[in-house]
C-alpha positions in Angstrom: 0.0 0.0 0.0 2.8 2.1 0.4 3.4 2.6 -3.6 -0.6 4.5 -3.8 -1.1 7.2 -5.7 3.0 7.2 -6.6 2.3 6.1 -10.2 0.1 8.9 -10.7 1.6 12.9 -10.2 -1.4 14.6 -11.9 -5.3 14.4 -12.0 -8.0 16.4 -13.3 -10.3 18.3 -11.4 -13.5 18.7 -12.4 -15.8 22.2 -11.3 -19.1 21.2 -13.3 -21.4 24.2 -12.0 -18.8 27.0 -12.9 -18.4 25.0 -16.3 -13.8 25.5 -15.4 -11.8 23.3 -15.4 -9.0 22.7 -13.0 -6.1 20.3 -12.3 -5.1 18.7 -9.1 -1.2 17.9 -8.5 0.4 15.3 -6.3 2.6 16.1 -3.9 3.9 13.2 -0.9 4.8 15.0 2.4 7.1 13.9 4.6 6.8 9.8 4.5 4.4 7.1 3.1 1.7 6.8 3.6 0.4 10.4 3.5 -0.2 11.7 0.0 -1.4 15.6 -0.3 -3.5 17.0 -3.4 -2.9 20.8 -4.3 -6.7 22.1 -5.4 -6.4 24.7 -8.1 -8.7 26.8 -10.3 -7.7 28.3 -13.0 -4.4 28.7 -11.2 -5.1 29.3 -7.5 -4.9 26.9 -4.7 -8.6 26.6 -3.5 -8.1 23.0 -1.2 -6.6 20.2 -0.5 -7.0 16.2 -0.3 -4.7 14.5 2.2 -4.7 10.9 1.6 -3.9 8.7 4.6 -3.2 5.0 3.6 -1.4 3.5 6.6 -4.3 1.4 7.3 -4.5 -1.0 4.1 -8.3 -2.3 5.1 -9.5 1.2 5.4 -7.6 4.3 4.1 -8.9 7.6 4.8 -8.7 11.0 3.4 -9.1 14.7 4.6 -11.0 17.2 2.6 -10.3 20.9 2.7 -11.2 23.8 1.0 -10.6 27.7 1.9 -11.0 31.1 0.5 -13.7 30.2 -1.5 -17.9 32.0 -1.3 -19.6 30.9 1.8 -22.7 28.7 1.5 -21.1 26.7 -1.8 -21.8 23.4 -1.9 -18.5 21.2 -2.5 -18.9 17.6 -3.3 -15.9 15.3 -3.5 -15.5 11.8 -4.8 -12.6 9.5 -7.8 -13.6 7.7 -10.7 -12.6 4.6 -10.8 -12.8 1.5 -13.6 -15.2 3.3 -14.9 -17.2 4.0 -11.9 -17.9 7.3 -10.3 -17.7 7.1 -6.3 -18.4 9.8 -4.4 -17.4 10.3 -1.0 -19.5 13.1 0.7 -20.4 16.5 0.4 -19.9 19.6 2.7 -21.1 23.5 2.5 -18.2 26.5 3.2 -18.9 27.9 6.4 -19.3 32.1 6.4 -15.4 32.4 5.9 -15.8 30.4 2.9 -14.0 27.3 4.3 -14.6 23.5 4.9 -13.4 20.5 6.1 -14.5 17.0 5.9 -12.9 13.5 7.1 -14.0 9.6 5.8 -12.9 6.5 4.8 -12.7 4.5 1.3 -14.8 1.8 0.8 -12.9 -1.5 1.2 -13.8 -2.8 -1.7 -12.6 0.2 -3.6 -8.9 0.5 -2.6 -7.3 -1.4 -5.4 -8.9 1.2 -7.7 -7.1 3.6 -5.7 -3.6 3.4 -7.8 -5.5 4.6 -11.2 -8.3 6.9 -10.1 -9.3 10.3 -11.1 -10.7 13.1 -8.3 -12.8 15.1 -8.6 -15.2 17.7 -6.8 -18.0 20.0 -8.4 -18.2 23.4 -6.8 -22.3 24.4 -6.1 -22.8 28.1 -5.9 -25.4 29.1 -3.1 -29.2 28.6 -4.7 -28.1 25.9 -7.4 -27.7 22.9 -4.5 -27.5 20.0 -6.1 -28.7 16.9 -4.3 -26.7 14.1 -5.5 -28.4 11.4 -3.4 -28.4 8.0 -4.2 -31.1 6.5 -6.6 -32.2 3.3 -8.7 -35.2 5.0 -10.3 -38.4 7.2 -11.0 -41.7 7.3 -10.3 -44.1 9.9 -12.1 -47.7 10.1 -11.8 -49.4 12.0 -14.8 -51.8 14.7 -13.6 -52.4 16.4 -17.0 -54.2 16.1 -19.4 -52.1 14.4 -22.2 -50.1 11.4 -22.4 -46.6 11.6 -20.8 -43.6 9.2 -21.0 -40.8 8.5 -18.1 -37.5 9.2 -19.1 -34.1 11.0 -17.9 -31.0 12.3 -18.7 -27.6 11.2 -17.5 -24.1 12.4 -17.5 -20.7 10.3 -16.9 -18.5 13.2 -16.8 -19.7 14.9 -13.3 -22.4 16.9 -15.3 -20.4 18.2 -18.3 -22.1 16.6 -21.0 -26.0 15.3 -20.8 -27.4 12.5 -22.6 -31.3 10.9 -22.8 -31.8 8.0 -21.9 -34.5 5.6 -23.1 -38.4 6.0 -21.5 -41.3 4.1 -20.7 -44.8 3.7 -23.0 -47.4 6.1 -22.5 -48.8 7.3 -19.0 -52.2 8.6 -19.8 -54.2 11.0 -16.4 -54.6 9.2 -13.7 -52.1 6.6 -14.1 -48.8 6.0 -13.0 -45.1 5.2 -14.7 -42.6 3.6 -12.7 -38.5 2.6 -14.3 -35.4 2.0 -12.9 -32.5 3.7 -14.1 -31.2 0.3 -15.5 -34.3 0.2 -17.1 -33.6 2.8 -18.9 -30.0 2.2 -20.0 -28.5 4.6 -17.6 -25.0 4.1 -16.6 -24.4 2.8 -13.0 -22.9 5.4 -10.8 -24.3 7.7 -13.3 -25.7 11.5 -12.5 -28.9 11.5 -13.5 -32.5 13.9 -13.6 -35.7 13.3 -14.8 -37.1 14.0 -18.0 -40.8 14.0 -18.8 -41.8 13.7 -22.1 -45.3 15.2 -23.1 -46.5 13.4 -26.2 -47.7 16.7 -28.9 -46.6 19.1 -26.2 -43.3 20.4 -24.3 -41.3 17.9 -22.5 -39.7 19.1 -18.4 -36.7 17.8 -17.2 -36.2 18.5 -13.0 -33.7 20.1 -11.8 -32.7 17.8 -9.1 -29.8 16.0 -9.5 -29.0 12.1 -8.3 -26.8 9.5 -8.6 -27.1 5.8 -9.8 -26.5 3.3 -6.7 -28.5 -0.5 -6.2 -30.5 0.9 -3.3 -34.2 0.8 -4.3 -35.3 4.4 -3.0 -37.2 6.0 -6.1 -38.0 10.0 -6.4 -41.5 10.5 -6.8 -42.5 13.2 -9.4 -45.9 14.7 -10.4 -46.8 15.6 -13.6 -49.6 18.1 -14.4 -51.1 21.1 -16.4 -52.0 21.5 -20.2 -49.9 19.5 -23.4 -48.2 23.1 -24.1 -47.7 24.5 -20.6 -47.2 20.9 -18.2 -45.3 21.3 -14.9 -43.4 19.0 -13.7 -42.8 18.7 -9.7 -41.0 16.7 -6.8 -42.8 15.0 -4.3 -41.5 12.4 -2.6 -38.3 10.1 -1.8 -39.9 6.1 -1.9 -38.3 2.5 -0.9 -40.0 0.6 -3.9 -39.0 -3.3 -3.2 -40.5 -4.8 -6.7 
């Protein structure tokens, strides 16, 4: 454990909400097995990760970020084979600074030696929720025929992409997918899209990501073909 995170001095940083893009260099301090992450945008040292891997079963890692505009949402995870972990979120106090401690998932530290970090940067008003999900569930409340979809994005929210949907829910009734359903990505970000057959389609503005734990968000859809609105409701445990 003591060569992790040598065979790789730079990652990229990803800061989807501000659409920059920054890099994050590797720096070992003193002795294995600390490892320390400079945080820059566009130049400036906003953070750092501190990577603690003395402990083989369970490494851990120290978040930081400073100097930044209070009330911003920072959430930090890696990509690894392919698969986006994230590892928690924290808002900057009123000096516009955070901290926040936790562990890797055993099963993950093997991955450790290739991965990418990342965090995205959530101004104050645009919070994004980023909770676990395996699926929707959208009752139709208007008066045309809608279809359950969403979109999805592997690259921390830089590029969007639909994702197939469900036949028609006519009023009254009630569509229910989940994500693998739909063809989305596990470990995916993902948000609803309602599509209003003849009229304009929604897409929510909350934000989740793909995980095998059964809660479903429950959304209402309602209004006229050319002017539907599309609403949160609910966060269900659907055991099918």
């Amino acid at each position: 454990m003591n060569k992790l995170l040598l065979l790789t001095v730079a990652y990229t940083l990803l800061i989807s909400s501000v659409g920059a893009t920054a890099t994050v260099s590797a720096t070992q301090i003193g002795h294995s097995p600390f490892y320390y992450f400079d945080v820059t945008n566009n130049g400036k040292v906003v953070g750092q990760v501190v990577v603690n891997t003395a402990n083989a079963k369970t490494p851990t890692y120290a978040l930081v970020a400073y100097g930044r505009t209070p009330n911003t949402k920072y959430t930090f995870g890696y990509n690894a084979s392919g698969v986006v972990h994230t590892l928690g979120s924290a808002k900057t106090t009123t000096t516009g600074a955070l901290i926040k401690y936790g562990t890797f998932p055993v099963a993950d530290v093997k991955d450790l030696q290739s991965a990418q970090f990342w965090v995205t940067e959530t101004p104050p008003g645009h919070d994004y929720w980023q909770t676990p999900l395996y699926g929707f569930y959208l009752v139709n409340h208007g008066g045309f025929v809608a279809k359950l979809a969403c979109y999805y994005s592997t690259d921390y929210g830089a590029t969007w992409h639909e994702s197939g949907h469900t036949s028609g829910i006519t009023i009254t009734h009630v569509g229910i997918a989940s994500l693998g359903e739909l063809g989305v990505p596990y470990g995916a970000w993902v948000k609803i899209h309602a599509i209003v057959v003849g009229g304009k389609d929604r897409t929510g503005s909350e934000v989740y990501q793909y995980a095998n734990n059964y809660q479903y968000a429950d959304y209402w859809i309602s209004g006229t073909t050319l002017n539907p609105t599309l609403a949160y409701q609910d966060y269900n445990v659907i055991i099918t």
